[in-house]
MIMAR-249158 format. One line per field, with one value per residue (C-alpha): x, y, z; residue in three letters. Coordinates in pm, 1 decimal. Layout:
// MIMAR-249158
x c(X/...)
y c(Y/...)
z c(Z/...)
residuo c(ala/...)
// end
This chain:
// MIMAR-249158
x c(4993.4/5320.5/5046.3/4770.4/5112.0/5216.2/4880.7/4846.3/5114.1/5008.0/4686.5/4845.8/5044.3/4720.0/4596.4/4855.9/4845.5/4484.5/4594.7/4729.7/4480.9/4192.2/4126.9/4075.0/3664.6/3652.1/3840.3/3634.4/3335.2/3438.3/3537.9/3205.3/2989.8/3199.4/3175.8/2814.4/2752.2/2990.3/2814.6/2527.8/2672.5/2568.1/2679.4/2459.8/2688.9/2995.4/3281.1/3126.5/2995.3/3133.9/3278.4/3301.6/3600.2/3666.6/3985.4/3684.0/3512.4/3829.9/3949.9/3530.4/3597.2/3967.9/3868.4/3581.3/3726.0/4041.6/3830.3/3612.8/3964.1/4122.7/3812.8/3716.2/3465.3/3270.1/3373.0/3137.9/2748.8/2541.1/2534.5/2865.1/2942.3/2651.0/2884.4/3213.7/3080.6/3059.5/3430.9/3599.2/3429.4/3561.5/3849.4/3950.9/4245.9/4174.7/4431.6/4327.0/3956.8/4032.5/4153.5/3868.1/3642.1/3753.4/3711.1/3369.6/3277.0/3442.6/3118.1/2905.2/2995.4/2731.7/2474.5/2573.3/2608.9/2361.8/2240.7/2087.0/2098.1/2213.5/1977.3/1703.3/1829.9/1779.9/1442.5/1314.6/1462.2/1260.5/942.0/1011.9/1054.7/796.7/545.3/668.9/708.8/313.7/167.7/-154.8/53.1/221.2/-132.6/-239.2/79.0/-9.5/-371.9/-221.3/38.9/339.6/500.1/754.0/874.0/1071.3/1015.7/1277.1/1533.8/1760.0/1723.9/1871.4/2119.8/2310.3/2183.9/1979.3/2285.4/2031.5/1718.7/1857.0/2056.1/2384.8/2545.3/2247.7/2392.5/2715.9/2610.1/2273.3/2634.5/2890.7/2591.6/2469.5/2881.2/3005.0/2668.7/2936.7/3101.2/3507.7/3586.5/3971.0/4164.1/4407.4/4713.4/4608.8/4309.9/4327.5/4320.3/4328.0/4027.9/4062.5/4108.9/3790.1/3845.6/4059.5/3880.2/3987.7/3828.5/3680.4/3370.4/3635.1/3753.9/4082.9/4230.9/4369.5/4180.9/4022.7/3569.2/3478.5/3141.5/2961.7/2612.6/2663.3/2428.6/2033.8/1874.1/1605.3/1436.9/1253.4/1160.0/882.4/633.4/723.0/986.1/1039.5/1041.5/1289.2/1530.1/1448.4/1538.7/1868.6/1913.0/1983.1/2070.6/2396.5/2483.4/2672.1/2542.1/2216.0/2101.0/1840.3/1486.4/1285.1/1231.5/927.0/908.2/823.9/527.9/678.2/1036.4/933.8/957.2/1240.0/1457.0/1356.7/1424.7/1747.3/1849.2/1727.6/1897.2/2274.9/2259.1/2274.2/2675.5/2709.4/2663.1/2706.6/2459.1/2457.4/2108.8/1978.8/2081.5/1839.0/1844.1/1612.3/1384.0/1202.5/1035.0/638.0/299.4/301.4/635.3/794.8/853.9/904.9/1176.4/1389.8/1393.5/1495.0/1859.9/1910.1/1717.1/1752.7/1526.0/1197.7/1101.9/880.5/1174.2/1539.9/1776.8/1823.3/1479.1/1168.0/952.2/627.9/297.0/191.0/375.6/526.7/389.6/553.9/363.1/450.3/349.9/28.0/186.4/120.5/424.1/663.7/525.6/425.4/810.0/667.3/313.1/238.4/513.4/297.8/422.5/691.9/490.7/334.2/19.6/-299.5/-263.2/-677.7/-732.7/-1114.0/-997.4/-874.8/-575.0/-593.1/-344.7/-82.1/153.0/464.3/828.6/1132.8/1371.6/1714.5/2002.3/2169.0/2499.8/2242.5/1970.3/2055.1/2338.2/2534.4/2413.0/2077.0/2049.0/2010.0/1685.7/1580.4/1596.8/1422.3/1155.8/1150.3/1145.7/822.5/659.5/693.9/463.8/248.2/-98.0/-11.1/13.8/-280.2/-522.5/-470.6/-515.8/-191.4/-120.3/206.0/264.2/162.8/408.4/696.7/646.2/587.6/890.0/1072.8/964.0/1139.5/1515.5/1749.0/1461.6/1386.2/1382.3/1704.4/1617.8/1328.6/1427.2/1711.0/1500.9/1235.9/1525.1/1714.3/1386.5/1321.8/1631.5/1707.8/1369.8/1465.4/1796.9/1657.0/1365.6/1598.6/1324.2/1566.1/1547.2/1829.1/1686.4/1328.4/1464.7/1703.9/1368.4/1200.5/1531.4/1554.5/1175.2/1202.2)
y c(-1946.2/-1706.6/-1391.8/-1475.5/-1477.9/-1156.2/-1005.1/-1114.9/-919.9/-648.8/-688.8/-688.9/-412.6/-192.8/-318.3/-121.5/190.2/258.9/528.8/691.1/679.6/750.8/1050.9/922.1/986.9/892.3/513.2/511.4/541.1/271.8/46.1/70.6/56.9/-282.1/-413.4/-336.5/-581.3/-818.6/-898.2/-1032.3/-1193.4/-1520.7/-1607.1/-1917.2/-2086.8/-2248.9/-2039.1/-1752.0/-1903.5/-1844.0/-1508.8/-1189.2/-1161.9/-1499.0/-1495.0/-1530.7/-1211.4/-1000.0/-1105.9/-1010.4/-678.2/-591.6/-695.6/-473.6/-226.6/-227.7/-228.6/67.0/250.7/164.4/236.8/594.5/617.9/296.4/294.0/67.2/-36.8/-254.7/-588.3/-583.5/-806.5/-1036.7/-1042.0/-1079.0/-1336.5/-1686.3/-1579.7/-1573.0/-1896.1/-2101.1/-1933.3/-1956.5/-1728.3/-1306.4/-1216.9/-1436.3/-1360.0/-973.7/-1018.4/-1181.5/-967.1/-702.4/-872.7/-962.8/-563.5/-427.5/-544.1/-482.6/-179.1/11.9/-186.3/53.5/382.8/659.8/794.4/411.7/408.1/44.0/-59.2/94.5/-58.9/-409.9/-308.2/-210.7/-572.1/-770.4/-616.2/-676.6/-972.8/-1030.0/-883.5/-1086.3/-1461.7/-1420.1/-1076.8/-1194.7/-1216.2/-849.0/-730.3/-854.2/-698.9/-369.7/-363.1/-434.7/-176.9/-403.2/-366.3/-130.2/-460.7/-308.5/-624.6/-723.7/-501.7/-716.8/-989.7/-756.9/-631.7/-888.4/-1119.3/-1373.9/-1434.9/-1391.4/-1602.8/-1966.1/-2130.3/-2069.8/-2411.4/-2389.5/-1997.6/-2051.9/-2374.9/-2062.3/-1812.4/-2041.7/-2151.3/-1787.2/-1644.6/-1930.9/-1810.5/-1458.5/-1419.6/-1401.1/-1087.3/-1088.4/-790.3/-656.5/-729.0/-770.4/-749.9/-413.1/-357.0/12.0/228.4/555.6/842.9/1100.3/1440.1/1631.2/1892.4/2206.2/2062.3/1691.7/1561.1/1609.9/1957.7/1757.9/1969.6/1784.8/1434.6/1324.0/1343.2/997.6/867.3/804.1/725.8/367.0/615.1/613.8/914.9/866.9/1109.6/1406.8/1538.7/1509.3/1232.5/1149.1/1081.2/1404.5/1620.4/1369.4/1458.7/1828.9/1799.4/1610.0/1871.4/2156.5/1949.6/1837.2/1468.8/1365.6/1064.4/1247.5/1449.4/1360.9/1313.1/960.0/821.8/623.2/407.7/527.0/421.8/392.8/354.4/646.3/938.7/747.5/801.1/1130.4/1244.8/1150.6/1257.6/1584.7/1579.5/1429.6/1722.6/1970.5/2032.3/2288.4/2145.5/1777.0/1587.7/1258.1/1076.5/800.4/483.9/314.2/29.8/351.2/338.5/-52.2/42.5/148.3/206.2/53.7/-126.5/226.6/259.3/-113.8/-113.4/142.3/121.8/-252.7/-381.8/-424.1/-185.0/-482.3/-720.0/-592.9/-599.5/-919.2/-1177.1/-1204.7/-1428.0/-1665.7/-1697.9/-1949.2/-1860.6/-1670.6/-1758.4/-1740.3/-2074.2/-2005.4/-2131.2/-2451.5/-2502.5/-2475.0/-2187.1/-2333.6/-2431.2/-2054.8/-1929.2/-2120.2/-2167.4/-1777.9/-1681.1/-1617.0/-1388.8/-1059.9/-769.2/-500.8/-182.4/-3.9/297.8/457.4/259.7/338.8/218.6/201.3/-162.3/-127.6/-99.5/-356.1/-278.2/-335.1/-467.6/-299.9/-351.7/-631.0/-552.1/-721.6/-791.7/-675.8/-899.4/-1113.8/-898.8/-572.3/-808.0/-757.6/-501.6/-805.6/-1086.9/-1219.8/-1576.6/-1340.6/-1210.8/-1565.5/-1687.1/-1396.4/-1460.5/-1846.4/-1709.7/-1499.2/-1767.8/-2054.3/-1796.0/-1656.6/-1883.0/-1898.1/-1435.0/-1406.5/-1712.9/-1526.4/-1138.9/-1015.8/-627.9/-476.8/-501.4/-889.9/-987.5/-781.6/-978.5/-1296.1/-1288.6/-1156.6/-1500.9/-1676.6/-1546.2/-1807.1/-2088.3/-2103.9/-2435.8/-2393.9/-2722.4/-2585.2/-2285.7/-2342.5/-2600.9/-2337.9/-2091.2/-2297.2/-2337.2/-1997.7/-1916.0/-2134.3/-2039.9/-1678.0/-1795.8/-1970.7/-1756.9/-1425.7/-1223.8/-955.6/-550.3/-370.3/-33.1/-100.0/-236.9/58.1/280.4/91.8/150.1/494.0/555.3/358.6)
z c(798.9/753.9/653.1/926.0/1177.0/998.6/1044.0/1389.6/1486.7/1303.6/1509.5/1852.9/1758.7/1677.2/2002.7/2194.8/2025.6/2181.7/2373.7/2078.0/1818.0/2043.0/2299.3/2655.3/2619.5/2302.5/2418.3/2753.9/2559.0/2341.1/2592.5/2793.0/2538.5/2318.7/2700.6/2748.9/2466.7/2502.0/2842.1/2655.2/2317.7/2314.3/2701.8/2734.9/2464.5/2603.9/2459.5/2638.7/2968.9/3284.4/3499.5/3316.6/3314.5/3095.8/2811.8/2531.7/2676.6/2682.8/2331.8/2208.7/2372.4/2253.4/1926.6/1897.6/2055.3/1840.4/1523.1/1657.2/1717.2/1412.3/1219.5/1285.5/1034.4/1121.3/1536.9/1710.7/1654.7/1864.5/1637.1/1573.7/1884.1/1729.1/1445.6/1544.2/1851.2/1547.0/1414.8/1733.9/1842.6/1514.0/1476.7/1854.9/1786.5/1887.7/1610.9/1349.3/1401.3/1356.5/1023.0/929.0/1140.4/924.2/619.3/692.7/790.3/438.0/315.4/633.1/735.1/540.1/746.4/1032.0/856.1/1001.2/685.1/678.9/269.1/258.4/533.5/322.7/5.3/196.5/309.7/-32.0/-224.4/45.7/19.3/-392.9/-339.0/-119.6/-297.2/-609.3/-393.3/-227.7/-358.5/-145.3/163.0/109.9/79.1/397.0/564.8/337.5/529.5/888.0/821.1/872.6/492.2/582.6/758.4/1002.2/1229.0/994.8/1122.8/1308.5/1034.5/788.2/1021.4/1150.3/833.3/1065.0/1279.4/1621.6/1474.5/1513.0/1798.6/1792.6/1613.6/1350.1/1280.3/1261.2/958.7/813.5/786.0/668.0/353.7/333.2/309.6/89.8/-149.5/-224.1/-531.5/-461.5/-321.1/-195.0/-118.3/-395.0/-196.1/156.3/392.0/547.7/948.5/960.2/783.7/646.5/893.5/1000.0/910.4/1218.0/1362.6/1602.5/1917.2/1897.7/2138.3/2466.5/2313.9/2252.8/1974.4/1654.1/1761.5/1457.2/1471.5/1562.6/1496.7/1810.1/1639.6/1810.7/2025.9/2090.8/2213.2/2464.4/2739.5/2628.2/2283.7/2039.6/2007.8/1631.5/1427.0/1245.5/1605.4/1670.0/1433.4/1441.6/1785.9/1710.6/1418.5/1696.3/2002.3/2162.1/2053.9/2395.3/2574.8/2691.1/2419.0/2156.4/2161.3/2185.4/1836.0/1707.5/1414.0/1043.1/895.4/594.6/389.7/155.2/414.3/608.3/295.5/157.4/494.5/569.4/215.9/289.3/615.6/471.6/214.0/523.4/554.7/823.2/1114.0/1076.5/1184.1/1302.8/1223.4/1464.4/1384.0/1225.6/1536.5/1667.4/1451.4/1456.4/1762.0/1738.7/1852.8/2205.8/2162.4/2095.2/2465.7/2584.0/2257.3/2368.8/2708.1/2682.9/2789.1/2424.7/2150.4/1880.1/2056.2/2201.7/2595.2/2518.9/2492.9/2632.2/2390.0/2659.8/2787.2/2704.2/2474.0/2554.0/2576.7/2228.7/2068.8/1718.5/1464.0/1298.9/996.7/611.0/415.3/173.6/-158.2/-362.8/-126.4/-287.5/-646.9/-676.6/-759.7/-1115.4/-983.0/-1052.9/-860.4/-706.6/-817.5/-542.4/-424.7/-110.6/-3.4/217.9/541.7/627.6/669.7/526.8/168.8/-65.6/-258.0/-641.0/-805.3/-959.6/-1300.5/-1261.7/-1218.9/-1227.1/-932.1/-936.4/-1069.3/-808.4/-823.9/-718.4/-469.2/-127.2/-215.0/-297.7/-61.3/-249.1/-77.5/287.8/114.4/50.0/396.9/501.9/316.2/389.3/755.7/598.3/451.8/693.6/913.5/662.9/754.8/1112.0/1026.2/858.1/1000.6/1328.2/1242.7/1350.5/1381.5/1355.7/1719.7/1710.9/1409.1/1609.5/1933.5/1719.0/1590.3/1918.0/2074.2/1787.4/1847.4/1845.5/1799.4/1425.5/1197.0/1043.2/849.2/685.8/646.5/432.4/181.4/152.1/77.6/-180.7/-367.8/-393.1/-463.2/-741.1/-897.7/-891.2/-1094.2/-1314.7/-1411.3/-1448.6/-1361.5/-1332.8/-1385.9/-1284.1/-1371.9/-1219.3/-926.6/-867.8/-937.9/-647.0/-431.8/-512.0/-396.0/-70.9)
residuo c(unk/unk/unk/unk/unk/unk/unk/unk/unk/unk/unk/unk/unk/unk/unk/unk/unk/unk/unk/unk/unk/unk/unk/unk/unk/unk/unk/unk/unk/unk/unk/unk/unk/unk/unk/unk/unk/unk/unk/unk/unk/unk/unk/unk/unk/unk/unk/unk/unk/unk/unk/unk/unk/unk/unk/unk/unk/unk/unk/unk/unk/unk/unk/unk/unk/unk/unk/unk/unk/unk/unk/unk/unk/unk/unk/unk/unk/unk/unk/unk/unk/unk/unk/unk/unk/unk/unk/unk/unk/unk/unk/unk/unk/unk/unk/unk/unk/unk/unk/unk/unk/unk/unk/unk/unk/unk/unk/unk/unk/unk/unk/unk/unk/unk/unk/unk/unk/unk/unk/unk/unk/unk/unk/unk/unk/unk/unk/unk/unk/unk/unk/unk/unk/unk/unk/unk/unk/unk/unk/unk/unk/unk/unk/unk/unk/unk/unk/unk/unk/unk/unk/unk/unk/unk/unk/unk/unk/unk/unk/unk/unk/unk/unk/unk/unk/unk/unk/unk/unk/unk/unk/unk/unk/unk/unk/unk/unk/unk/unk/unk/unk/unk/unk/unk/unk/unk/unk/unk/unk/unk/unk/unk/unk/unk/unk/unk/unk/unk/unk/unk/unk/unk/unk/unk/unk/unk/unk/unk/unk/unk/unk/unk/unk/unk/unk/unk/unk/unk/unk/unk/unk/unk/unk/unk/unk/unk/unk/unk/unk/unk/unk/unk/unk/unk/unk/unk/unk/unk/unk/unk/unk/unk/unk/unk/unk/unk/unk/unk/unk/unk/unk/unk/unk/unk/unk/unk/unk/unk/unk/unk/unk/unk/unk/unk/unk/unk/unk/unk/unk/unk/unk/unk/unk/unk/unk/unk/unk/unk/unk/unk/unk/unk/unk/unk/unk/unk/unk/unk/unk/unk/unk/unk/unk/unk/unk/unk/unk/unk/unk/unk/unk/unk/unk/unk/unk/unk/unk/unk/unk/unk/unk/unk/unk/unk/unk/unk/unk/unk/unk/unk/unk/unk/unk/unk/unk/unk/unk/unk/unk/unk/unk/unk/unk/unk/unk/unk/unk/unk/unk/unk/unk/unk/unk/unk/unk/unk/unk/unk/unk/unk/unk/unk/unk/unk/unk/unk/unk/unk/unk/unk/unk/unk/unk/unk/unk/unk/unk/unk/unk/unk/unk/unk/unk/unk/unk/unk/unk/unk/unk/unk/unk/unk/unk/unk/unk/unk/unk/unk/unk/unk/unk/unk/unk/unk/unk/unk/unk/unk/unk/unk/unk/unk/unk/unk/unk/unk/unk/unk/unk/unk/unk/unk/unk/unk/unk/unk/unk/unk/unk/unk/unk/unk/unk/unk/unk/unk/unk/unk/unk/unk/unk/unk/unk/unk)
// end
């Protein structure tokens, strides 16, 4: 208790020294856009109920804000509320929840990167696995060009923090963090990141502030109609609050990654890519998506709200979904999206190892694809497009089968462990080309 008191202090002390580490628009823009969030983290639980204005709101927002201040190079995402929101709530102590706040984003923090590389990483391990759990399932998803899975995006961000009720979360994160190998800190857990390079002039012309990140932002109004007039637009435009151009989603991984790879290798000017919250949004939920109060949950459900008309579907995956873990891998490469053509199969892979899978978080993967799986008949009895499976699974925040979920994922898991159906190089291959 002596170091959590130690580091408290430490804590409140960074908490006053806003003013100093921070420009005045660079801390106003901060402070509106932590608060923004905060507003609608998880309000209809009882920590956060009530005015506004409550103690557990303003400790949410200093602490986000003090991390986004003290953490230059990071700053603030949307999600990172959804994050923070569980730690606060056990830990019932603003100080002591920082600490481990900023424990918890020394492996996170990559989620919100802009160059997206570790979201991508994520994104090409599940549809491995996928393909290697229920290769007849990834097919189906291959023809209704969903197996970019970007429906998954918010999964993979936040690690399924927003898809069960609160209480059933807080158990999914304390089984899915306990899962890590030992991690700890060589002498102590750090509460200052490293410094951004000072520039001349920073985004208020504030000479000697250091360049803070500000891709927490989403451009919208104006621009081209796809995603690479998008970023040519954001290539030459201003990146203050209104510039940018409206993004669309990606039809595939591939072209996601070999562009922004192509784009980080551009050094003069820096650009700041969309973050990749941008990019889940297409076809007709492009609009609906981004113009929504919050970009990581579609316009067809609020967190808070009843479900939709179309009721989820409740029943198990048929038996091939969770005895398949040993099937045929279809090979990692750019597929035909015309829904008339059958796709052969391809040769097997491996998966990665379990310290690689998931960049370090494997058992996240497996309740993904539990999630996957307890939907698959209901998915493909049905017919559903791209736009169906997104809305499906928007009407499902906060109200899936935690139960269930987690026995499905502990099979598959354990399967996968035992079976050491692993390939460290071929999986990197398949990372490298997605």
């Amino acid at each position: 208790m002596d170091y959590m008191k130690r580091k408290s202090r430490e804590y409140e002390q960074l908490k006053s020294e806003w003013a100093q580490r921070a420009s005045p628009e660079d801390l106003e823009f901060i402070r509106s856009t932590v608060l923004k969030d905060v507003l609608r983290t998880d309000r209809a639980h009882p920590y956060y109920a009530g005015p506004e204005d409550g103690p557990h709101l303003r400790a949410l927002h200093d602490l986000l804000t003090t991390y986004a201040v003290t953490h230059p190079q990071v700053s603030y995402c949307q999600g990172m509320s959804d994050l923070a929101s569980p730690i606060l709530a056990v830990m019932d102590h603003e100080g002591h929840a920082f600490v481990c706040f900023c424990g918890i984003m020394k492996r996170l923090a990559a989620n919100f990167h802009p160059d997206g590389r570790a979201m991508a990483t994520k994104f090409a391990h599940l549809k491995l696995l996928l393909r290697h759990a229920d290769p007849d399932f990834y097919q189906y998803l291959q023809e209704a060009g969903a197996d970019d899975l970007f429906f998954c995006y918010r999964w993979l961000l936040l690690e399924l923090k927003r898809e069960f009720a609160f209480d059933d979360a807080l158990r999914m994160l304390e089984v899915t963090w306990s899962s890590l190998p030992p991690d700890p800190p060589e002498h102590e857990v750090e509460l200052v990141g490293p410094p951004s390079q000072v520039a001349d002039t920073g985004f208020g012309g504030h000479r000697g502030w250091p360049v803070r990140q500000r891709h927490m932002l989403r451009p919208a109004g104006g621009g081209g109609s796809t995603f690479e007039d998008a970023v040519d637009h954001l290539a030459t435009a201003s990146q203050g609050p209104g510039g940018g151009g409206r993004l669309l989603r990606q039809a595939s991984l591939d072209g996601l990654q070999q562009l922004r790879d192509n784009m980080g290798s551009r050094r003069d000017p820096p650009v700041q890519l969309p973050h990749p919250a941008a990019l889940i949004s297409s076809k007709s939920l492009s609009e609906p998506l981004l113009n929504s109060p919050d970009p990581l949950l579609s316009s067809f459900s609020h967190p808070d709200s009843p479900s939709s008309s179309s009721p989820p579907s409740t029943q198990e995956a048929s038996p091939t979904g969770d005895m398949a873990v040993g099937s045929p891998l279809m090979q990692e490469v750019g597929s035909p999206k015309d829904p008339g053509k059958s796709l052969p199969p391809v040769p097997p892979m491996g998966l990665p190892p379990p310290q690689e899978f998931g960049r370090g978080n494997p058992f996240m993967l497996f309740l993904c694809l539990a999630i996957l799986l307890e939907h698959r008949d209901h998915i493909m009895r049905n017919g559903l497009d791209y736009n169906e499976l997104a809305m499906h699974f928007d009407r499902l925040v906060r109200k899936h089968h935690l139960g269930r979920v987690l026995r499905r994922a502990r099979a598959l898991f354990a399967d996968y462990l035992q079976s050491e159906v692993w390939d460290s190089e071929e999986g990197a291959e398949a990372t490298a080309a997605s």
